[in-house]
PAVO-404141 format. One record per residue (C-alpha): residue in three letters; y, x, z. Coordinates in Angstrom, 3 decimals. Layout:
N
<rec r="Ala" yy="Y" xx="X" zz="Z"/>
...
This chain:
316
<rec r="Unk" yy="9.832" xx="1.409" zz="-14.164"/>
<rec r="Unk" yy="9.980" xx="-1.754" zz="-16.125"/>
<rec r="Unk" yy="6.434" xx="-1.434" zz="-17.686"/>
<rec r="Unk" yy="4.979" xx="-0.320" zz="-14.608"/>
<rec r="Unk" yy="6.106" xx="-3.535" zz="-12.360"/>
<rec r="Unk" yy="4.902" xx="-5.232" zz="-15.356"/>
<rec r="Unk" yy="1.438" xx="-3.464" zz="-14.619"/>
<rec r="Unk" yy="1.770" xx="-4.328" zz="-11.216"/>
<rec r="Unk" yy="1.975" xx="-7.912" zz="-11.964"/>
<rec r="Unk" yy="-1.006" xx="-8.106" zz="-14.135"/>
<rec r="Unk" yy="-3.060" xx="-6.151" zz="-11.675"/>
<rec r="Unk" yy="-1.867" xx="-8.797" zz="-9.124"/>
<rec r="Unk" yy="-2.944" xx="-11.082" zz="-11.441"/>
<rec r="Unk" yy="-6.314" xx="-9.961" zz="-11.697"/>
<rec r="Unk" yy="-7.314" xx="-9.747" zz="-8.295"/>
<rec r="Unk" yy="-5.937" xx="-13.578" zz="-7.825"/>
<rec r="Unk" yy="-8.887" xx="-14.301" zz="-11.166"/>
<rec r="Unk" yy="-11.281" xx="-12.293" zz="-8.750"/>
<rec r="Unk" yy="-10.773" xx="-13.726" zz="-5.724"/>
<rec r="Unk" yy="-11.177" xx="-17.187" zz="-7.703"/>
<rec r="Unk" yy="-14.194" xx="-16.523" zz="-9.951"/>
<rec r="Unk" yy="-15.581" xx="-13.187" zz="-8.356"/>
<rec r="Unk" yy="-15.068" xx="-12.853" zz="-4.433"/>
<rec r="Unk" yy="-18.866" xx="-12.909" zz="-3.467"/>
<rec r="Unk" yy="-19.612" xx="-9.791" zz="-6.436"/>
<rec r="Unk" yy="-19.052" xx="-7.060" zz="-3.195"/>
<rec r="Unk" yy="-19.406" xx="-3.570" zz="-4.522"/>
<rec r="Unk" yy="-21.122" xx="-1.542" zz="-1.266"/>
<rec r="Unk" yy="-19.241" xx="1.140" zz="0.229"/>
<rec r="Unk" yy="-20.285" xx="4.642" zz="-0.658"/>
<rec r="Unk" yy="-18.659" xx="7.929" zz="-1.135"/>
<rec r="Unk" yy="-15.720" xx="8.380" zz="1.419"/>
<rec r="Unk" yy="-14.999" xx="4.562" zz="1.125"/>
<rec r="Unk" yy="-14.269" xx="3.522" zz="4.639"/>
<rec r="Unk" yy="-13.914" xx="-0.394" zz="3.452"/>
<rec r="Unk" yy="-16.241" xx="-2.143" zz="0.552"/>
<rec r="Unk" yy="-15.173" xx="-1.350" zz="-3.122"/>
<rec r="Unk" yy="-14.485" xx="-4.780" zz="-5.357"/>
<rec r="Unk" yy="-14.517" xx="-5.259" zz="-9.001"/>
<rec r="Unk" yy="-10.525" xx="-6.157" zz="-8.403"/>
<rec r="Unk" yy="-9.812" xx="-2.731" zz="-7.180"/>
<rec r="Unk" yy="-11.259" xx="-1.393" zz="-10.467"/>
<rec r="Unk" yy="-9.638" xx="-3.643" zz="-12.708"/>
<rec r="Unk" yy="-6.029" xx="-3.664" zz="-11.156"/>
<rec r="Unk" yy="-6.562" xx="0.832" zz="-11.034"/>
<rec r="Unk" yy="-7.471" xx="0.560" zz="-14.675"/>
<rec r="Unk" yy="-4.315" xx="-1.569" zz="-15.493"/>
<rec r="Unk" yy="-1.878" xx="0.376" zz="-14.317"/>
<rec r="Unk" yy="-3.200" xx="3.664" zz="-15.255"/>
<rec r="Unk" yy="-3.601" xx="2.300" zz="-18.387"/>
<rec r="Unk" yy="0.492" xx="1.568" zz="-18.189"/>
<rec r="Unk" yy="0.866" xx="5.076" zz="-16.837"/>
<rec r="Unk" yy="-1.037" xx="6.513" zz="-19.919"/>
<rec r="Unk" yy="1.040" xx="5.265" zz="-22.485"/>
<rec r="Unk" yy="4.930" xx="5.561" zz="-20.812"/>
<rec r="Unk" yy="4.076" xx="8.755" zz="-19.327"/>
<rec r="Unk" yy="1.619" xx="10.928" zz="-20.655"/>
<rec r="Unk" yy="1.910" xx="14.203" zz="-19.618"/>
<rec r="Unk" yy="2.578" xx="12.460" zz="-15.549"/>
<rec r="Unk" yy="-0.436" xx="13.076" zz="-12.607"/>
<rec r="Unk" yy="-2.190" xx="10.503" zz="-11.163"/>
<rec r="Unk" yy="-3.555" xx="10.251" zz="-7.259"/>
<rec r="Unk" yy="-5.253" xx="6.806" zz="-7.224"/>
<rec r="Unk" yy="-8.049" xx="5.985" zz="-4.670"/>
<rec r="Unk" yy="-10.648" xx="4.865" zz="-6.823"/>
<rec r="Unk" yy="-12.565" xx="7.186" zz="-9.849"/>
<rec r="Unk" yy="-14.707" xx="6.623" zz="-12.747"/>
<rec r="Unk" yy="-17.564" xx="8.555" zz="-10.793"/>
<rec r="Unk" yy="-17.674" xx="5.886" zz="-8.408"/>
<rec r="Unk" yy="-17.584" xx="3.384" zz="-10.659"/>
<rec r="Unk" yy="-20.379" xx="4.682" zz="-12.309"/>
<rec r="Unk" yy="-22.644" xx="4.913" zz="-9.064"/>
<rec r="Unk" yy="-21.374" xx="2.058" zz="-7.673"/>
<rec r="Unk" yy="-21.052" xx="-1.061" zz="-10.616"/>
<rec r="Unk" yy="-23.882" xx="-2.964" zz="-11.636"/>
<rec r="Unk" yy="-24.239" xx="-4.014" zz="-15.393"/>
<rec r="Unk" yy="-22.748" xx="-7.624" zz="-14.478"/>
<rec r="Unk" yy="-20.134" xx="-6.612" zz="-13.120"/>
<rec r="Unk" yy="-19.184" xx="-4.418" zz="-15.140"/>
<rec r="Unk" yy="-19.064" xx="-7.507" zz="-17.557"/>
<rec r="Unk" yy="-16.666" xx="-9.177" zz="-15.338"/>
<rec r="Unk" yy="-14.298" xx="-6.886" zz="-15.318"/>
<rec r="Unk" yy="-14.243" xx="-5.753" zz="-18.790"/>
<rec r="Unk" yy="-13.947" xx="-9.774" zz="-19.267"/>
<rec r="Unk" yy="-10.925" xx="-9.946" zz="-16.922"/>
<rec r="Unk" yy="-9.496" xx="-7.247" zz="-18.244"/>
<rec r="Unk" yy="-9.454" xx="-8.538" zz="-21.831"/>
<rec r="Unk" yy="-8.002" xx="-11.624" zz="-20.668"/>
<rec r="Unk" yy="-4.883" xx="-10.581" zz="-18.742"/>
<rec r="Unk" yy="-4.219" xx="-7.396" zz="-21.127"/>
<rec r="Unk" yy="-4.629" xx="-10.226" zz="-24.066"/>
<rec r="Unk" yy="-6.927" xx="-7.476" zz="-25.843"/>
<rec r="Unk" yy="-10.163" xx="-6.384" zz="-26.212"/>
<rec r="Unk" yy="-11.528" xx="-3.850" zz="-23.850"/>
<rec r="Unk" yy="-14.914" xx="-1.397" zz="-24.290"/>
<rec r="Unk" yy="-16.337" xx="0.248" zz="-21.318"/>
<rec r="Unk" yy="-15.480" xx="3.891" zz="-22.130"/>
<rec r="Unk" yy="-11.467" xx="2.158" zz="-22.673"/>
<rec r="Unk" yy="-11.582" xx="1.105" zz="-18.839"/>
<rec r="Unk" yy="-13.569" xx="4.703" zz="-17.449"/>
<rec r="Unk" yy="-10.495" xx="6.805" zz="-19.049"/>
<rec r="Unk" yy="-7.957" xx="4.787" zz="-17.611"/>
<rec r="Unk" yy="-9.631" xx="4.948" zz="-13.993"/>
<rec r="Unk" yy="-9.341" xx="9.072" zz="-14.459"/>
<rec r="Unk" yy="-5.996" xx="9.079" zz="-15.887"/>
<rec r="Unk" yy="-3.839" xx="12.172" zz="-14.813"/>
<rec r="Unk" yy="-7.032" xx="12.816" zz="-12.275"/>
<rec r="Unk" yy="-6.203" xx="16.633" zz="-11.004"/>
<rec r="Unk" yy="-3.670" xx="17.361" zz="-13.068"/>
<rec r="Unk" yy="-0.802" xx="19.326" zz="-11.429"/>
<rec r="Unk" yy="2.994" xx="18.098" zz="-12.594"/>
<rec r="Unk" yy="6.582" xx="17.350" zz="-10.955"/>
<rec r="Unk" yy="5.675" xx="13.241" zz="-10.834"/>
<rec r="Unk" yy="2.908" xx="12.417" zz="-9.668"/>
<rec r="Unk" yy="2.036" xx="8.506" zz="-9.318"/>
<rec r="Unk" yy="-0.052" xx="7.085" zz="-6.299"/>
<rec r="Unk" yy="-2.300" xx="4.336" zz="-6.878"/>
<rec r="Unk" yy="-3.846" xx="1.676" zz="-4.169"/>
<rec r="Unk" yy="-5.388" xx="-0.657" zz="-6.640"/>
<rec r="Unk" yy="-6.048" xx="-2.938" zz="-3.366"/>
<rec r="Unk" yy="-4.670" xx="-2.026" zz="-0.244"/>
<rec r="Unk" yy="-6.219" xx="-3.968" zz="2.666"/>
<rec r="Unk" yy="-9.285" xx="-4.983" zz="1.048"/>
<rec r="Unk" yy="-10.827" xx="-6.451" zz="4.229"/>
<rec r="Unk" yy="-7.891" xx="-8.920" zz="4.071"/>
<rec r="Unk" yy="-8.780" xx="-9.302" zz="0.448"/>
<rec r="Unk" yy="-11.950" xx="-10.469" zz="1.151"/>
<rec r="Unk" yy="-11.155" xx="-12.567" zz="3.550"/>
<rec r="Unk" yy="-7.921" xx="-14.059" zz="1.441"/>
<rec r="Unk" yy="-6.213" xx="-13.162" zz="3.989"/>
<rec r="Unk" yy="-3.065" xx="-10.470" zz="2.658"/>
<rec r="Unk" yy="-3.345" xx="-7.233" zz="0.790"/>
<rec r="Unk" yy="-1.195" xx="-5.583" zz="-1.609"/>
<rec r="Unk" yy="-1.544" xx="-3.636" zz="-4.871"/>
<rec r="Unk" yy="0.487" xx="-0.349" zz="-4.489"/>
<rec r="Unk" yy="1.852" xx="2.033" zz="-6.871"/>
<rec r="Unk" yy="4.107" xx="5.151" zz="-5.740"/>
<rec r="Unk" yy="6.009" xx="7.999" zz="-7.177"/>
<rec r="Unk" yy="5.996" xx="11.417" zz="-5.555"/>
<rec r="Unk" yy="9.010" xx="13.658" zz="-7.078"/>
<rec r="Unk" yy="8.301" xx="16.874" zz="-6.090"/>
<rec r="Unk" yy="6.281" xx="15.965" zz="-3.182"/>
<rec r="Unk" yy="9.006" xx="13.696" zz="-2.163"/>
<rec r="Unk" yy="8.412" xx="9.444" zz="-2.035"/>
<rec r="Unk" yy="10.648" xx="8.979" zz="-4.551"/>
<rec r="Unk" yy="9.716" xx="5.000" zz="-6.083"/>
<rec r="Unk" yy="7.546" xx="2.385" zz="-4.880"/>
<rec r="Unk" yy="6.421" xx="-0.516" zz="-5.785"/>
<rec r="Unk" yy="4.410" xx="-3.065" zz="-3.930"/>
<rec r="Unk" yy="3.018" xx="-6.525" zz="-4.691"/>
<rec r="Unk" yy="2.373" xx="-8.805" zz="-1.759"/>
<rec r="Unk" yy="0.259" xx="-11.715" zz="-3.248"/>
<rec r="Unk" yy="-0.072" xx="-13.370" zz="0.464"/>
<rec r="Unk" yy="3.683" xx="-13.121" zz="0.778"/>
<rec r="Unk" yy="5.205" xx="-16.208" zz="2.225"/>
<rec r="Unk" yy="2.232" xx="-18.367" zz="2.345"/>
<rec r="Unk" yy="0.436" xx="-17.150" zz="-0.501"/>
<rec r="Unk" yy="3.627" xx="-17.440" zz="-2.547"/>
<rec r="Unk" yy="3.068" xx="-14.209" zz="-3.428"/>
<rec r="Unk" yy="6.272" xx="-11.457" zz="-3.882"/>
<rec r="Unk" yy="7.092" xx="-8.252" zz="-5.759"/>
<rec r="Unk" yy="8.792" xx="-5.213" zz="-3.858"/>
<rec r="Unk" yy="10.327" xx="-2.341" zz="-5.709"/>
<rec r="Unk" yy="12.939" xx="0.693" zz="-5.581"/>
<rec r="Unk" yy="15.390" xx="1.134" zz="-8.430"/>
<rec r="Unk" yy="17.627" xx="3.873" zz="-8.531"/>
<rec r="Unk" yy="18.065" xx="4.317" zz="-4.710"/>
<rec r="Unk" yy="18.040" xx="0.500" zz="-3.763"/>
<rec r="Unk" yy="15.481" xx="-1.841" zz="-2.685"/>
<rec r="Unk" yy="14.308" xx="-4.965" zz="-4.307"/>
<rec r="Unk" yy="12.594" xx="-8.385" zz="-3.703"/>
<rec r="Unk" yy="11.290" xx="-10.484" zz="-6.955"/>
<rec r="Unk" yy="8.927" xx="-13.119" zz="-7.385"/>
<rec r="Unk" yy="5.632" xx="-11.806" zz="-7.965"/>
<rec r="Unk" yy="4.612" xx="-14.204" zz="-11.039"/>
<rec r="Unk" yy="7.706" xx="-13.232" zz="-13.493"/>
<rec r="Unk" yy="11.591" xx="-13.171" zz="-12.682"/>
<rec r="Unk" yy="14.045" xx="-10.552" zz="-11.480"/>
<rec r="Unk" yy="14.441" xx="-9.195" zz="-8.341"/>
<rec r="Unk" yy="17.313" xx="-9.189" zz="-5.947"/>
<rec r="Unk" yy="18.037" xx="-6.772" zz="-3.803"/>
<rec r="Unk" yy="16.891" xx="-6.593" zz="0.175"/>
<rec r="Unk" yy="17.874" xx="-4.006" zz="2.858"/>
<rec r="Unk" yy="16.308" xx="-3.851" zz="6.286"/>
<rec r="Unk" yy="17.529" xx="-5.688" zz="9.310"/>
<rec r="Unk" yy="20.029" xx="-5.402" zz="11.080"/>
<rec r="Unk" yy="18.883" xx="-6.682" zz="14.462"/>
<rec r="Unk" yy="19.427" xx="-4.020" zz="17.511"/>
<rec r="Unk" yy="18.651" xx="-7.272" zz="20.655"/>
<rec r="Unk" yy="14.859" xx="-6.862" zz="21.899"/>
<rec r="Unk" yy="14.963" xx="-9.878" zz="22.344"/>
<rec r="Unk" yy="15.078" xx="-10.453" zz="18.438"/>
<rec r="Unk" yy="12.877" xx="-7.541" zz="17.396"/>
<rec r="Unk" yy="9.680" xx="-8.591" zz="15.170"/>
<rec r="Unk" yy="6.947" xx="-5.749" zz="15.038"/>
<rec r="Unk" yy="4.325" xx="-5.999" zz="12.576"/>
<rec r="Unk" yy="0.599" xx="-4.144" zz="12.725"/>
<rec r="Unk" yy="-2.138" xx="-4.345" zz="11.609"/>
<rec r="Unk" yy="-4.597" xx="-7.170" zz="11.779"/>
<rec r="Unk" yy="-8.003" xx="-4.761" zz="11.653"/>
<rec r="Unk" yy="-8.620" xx="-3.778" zz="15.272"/>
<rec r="Unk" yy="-9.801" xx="-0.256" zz="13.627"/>
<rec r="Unk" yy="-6.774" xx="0.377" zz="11.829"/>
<rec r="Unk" yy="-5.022" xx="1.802" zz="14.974"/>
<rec r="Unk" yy="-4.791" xx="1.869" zz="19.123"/>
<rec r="Unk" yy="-3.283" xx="-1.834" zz="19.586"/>
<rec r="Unk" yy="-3.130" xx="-1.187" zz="23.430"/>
<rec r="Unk" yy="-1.612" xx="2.360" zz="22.811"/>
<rec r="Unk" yy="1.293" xx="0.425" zz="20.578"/>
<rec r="Unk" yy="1.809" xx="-2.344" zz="23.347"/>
<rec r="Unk" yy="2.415" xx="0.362" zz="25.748"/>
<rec r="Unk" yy="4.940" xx="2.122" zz="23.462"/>
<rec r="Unk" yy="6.442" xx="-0.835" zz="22.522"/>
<rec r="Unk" yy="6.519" xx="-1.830" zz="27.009"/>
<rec r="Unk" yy="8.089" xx="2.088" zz="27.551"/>
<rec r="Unk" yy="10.722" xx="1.909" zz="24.568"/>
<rec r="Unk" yy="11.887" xx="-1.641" zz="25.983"/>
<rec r="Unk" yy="10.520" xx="-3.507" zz="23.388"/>
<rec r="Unk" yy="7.797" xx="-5.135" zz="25.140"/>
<rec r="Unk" yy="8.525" xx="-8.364" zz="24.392"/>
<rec r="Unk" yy="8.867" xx="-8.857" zz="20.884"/>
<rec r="Unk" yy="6.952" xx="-11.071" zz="18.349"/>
<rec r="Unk" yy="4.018" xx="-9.952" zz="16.792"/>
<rec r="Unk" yy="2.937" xx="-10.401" zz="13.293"/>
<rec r="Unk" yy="-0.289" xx="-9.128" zz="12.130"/>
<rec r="Unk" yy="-1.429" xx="-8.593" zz="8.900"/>
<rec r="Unk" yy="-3.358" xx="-6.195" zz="6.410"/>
<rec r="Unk" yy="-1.981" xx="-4.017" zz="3.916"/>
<rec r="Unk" yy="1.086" xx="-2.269" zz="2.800"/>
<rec r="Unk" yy="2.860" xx="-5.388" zz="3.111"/>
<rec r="Unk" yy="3.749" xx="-4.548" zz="6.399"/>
<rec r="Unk" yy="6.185" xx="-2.046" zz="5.150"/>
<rec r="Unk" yy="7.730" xx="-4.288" zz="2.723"/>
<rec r="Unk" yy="8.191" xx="-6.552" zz="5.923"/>
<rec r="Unk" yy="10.596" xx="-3.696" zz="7.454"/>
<rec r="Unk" yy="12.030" xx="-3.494" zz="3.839"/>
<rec r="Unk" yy="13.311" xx="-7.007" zz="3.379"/>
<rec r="Unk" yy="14.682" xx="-7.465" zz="7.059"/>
<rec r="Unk" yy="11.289" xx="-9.582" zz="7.986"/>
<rec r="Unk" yy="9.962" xx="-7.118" zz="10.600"/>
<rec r="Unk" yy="12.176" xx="-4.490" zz="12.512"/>
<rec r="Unk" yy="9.214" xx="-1.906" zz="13.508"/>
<rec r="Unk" yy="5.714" xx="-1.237" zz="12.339"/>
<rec r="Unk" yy="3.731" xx="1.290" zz="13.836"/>
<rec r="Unk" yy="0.336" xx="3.126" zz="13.094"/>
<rec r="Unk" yy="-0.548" xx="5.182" zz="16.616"/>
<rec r="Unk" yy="-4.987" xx="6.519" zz="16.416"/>
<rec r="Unk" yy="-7.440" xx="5.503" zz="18.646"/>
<rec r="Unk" yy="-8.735" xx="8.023" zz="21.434"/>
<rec r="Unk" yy="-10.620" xx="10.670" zz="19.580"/>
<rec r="Unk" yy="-10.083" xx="9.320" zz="16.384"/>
<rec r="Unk" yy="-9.974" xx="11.604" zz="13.945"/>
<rec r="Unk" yy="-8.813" xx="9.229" zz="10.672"/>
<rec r="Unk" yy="-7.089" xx="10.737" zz="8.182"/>
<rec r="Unk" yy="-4.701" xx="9.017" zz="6.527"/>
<rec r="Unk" yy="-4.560" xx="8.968" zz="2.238"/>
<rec r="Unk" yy="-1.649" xx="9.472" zz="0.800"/>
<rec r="Unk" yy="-2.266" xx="6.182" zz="-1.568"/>
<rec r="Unk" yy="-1.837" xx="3.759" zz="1.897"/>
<rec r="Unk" yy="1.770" xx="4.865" zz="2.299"/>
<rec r="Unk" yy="3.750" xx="6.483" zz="-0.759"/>
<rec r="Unk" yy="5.171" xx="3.078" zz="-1.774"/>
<rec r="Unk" yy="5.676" xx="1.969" zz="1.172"/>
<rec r="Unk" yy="7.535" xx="4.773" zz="2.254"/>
<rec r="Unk" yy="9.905" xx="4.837" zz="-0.688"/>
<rec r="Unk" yy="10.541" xx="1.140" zz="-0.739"/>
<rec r="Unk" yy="11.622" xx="1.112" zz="3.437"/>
<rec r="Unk" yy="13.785" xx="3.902" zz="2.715"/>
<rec r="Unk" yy="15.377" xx="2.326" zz="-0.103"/>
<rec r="Unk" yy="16.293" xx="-0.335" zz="2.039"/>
<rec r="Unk" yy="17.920" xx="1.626" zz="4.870"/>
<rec r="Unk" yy="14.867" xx="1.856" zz="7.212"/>
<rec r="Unk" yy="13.468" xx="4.805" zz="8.937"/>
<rec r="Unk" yy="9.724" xx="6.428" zz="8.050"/>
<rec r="Unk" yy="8.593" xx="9.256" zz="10.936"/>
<rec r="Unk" yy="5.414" xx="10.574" zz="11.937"/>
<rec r="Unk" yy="4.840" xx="10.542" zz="15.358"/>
<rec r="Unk" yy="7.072" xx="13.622" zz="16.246"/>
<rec r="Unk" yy="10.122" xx="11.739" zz="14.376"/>
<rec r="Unk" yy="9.435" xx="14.494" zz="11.284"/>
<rec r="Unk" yy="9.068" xx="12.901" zz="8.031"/>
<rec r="Unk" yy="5.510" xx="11.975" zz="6.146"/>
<rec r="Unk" yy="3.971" xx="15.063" zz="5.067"/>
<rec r="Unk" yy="3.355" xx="14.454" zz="1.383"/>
<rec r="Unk" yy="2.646" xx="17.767" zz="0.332"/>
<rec r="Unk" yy="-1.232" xx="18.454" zz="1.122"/>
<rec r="Unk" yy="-3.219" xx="16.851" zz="-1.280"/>
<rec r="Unk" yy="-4.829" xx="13.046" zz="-0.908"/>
<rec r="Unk" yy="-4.795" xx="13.288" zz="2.942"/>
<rec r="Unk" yy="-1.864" xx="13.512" zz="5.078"/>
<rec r="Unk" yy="-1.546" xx="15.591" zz="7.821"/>
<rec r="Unk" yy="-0.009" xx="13.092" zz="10.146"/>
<rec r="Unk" yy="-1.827" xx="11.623" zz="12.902"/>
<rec r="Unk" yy="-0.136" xx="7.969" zz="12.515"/>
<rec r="Unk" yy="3.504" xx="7.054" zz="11.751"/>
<rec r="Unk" yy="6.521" xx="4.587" zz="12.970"/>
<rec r="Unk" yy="8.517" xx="2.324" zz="10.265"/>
<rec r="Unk" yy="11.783" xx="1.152" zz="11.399"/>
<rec r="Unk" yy="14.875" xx="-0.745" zz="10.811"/>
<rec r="Unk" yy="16.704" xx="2.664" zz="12.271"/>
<rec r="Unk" yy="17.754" xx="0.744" zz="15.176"/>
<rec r="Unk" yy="15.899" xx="1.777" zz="18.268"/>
<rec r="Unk" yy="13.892" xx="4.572" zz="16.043"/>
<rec r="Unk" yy="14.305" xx="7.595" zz="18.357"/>
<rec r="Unk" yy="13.617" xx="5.550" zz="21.323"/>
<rec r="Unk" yy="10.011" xx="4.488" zz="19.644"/>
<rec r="Unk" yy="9.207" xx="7.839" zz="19.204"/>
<rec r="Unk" yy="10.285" xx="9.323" zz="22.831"/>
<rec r="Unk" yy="8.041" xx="6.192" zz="23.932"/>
<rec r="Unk" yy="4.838" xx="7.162" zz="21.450"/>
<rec r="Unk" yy="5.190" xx="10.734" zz="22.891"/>
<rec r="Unk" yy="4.780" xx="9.699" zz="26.199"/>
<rec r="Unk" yy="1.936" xx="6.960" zz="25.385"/>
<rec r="Unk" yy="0.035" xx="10.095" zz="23.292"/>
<rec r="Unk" yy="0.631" xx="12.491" zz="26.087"/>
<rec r="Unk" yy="-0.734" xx="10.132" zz="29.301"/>
């Protein structure tokens, strides 16, 4: 995995050079993009499929942005600025055609690993320099099996790297350095609970959580909102306890698989619990989109109480 945190980095990296040089060059949304498309989500896809390519070859790739789209969608300056950025954090030169077959690496291929790519995860945040996160996964026979998340807005903007090695959990400083290890929580009071959700009012039911949160007797715990997958690395490294993801009324999102694979396998690593609504696991198995309605993240410690509490909440 050494290569790919590596990756990580570097694509963490080049969103930063966006966000300093770039933010206003907005790529429209289009295609089944439900939030706009930047030049950083390009760049930080093509870096670590380009990683991907070269330690593992004959691997599959689920990653939520495509060449096709970045044909349709990327003007000739920007695609400038991107081959530009790329050349300067990969310390190479980069063509155009270099970047397009990295985007499509392992693109429907069928094999026993498959790696999950969210090149920026919480791009509204990203925008907005708020937080976001660059996410890259590892399903193992449709299981989460690795994850690795970088939190640039981490701590202040401090920035950190999350990441599963052989079963364990791990926190490291997101510019260079190793990681120590983190596990989740271990608070059980109410009192003490943090929750974390998410910041976009879209994202999921905030009233519908509240009221779980009031009928599991957690009703009066801190709130932290925020974008992203960082939210699980929160529960991860013991600085949330619960993180939930209930729909709207008639909503019919559907989840992608690239918004929760790392996450999933880095809370686990750490000791936490990852349910769907019905306290079954994540459905990884279908394709890009899961089949789960929403999903609860946990320290383990009131788990199957959240879930009794969702069921009633979904049911009234």
């Amino acid at each position: 995995m050494r290569a790919i945190l590596a990756a990580v980095r570097d694509a963490a990296h080049l969103c930063r050079l966006v966000q300093a040089r770039y933010l206003s060059a907005n790529i429209k949304t289009a295609g089944d993009h439900s939030e706009p498309v930047t030049i950083a989500d390009y760049g930080s896809q093509a870096i670590i499929c380009r990683a991907l390519q070269m330690r593992y070859p004959d691997d599959a790739v689920v990653a939520e942005e495509s060449a096709k789209d970045f044909a349709q969608l990327v003007s000739v300056e920007q695609r400038a600025q991107i081959l530009t950025l790329l050349s300067q954090v990969l310390r190479q030169d980069v063509s155009e055609a270099e970047l397009i077959a990295w985007l499509d690496f392992g693109a429907g291929r069928s094999a026993a690993r498959t790696w999950v790519i969210d090149p920026i995860d919480g791009t509204k945040g990203f925008l907005a320099k708020r937080h976001y996160a660059i996410a890259c996964g590892l399903l193992q026979d449709g299981r989460a099996a690795e994850g690795i998340v970088a939190a640039p807005g981490y701590n202040d903007g401090e920035g950190a790297l999350f990441y599963t090695r052989e079963g364990a959990a791990f926190r490291a400083p997101l510019a260079a350095g190793a990681g120590a290890g983190v596990t989740v929580s271990g608070r059980s009071c109410p009192e003490e609970f943090i929750a974390a959700q998410s910041f976009e009012r879209a994202h999921a039911c905030k009233s519908r959580m509240a009221r779980a949160r009031e009928l599991a007797g957690l009703g009066g715990v801190r709130i932290l909102e925020l974008d992203s997958m960082e939210k699980y690395a929160l529960v991860a490294c013991g600085d949330a306890d619960l993180y939930m993801r209930l729909p709207r009324a008639g909503s019919d999102y559907a989840h992608k698989i690239w918004d929760h694979v790392a996450g999933v396998a880095l809370v686990q690593a750490a000791g936490g619990v990852v349910t769907d609504l019905d306290g079954a696991p994540l459905d990884f198995s279908q394709g890009e989109t899961l089949p789960n309605t929403g999903m609860i993240i946990s320290n383990g410690a009131h788990h199957a109480r959240v879930v009794e509490a969702v069921q009633r909440v979904m049911a009234e």
